[in-house]
C-alpha positions as CSV (number, residue, x, y, z in Angstrom):
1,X,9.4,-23.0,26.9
2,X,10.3,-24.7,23.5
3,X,7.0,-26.7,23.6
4,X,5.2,-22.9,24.0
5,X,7.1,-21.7,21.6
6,X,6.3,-24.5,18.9
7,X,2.9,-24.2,19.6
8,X,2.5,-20.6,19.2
9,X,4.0,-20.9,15.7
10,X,1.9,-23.5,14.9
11,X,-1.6,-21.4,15.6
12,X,0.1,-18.5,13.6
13,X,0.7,-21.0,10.4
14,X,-2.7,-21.9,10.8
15,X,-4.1,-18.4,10.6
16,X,-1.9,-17.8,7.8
17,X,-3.2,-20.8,6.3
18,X,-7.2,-19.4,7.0
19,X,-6.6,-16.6,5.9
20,X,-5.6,-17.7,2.2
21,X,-8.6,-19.6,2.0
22,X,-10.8,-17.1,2.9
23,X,-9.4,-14.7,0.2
24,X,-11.5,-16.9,-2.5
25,X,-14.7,-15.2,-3.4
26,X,-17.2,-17.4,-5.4
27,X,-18.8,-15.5,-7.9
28,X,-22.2,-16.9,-9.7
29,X,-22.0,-18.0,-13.6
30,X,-22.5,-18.2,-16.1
31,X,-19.3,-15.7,-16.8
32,X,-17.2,-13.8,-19.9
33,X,-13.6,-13.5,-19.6
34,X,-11.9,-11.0,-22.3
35,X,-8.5,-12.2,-22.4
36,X,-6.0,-10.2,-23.1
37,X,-5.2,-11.2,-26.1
38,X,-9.1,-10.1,-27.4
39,X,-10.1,-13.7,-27.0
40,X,-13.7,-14.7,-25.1
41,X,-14.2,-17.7,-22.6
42,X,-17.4,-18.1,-21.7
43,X,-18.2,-20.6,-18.7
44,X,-21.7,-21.7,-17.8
45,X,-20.6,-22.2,-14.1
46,X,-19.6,-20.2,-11.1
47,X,-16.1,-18.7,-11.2
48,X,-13.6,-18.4,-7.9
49,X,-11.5,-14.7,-7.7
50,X,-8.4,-14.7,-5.6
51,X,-9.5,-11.2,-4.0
52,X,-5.6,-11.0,-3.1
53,X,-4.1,-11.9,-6.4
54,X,-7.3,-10.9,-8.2
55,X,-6.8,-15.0,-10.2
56,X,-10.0,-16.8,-11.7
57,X,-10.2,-20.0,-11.8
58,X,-12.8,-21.7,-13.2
59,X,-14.3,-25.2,-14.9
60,X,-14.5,-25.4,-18.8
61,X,-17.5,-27.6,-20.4
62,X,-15.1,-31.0,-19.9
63,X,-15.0,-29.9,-16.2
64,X,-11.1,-29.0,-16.6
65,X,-10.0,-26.9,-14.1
66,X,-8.2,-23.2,-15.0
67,X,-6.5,-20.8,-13.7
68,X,-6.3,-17.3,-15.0
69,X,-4.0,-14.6,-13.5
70,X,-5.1,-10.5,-13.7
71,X,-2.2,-10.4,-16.8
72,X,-4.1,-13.0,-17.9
73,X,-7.5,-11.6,-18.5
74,X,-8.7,-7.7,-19.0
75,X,-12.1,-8.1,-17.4
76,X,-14.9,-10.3,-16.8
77,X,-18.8,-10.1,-16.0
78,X,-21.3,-13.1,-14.5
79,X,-24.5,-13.3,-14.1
80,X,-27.8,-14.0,-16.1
């Protein structure tokens, strides 16, 4: 009964664990982000959005990795 038990938990972490990675939606670049402090990044690649906690995350031109959380950033638009 234990070993039943472990096992179901372990298949419900796993979804849990699906599910946050399928919450990332790619969005196609290049991309401007108004902060909210009136300052512009513009990225010349594809952005991720959290659709749960509405963060982007994106590559600068060094190919540094950032995060930007929704208090963050007041809007952005991709595309050509």
């Amino acid at each position: 009964m234990k070993r039943l038990s472990l096992i179901f938990l372990i298949s419900l972490f796993s979804c849990e664990m699906i599910d946050e990675l399928t919450d990332i939606e790619e969005i196609k670049g290049p991309c401007t982000i108004i902060l909210t402090d009136g300052k512009v990044v513009e990225t010349t690649e594809d952005i991720e959005l959290s659709v749960k906690t509405q963060a982007i995350t994106y590559r600068d031109e060094k190919r540094k990795l950032w995060s930007l959380f929704k208090n963050d950033y007041q809007s952005y638009t991709c595309g050509n």
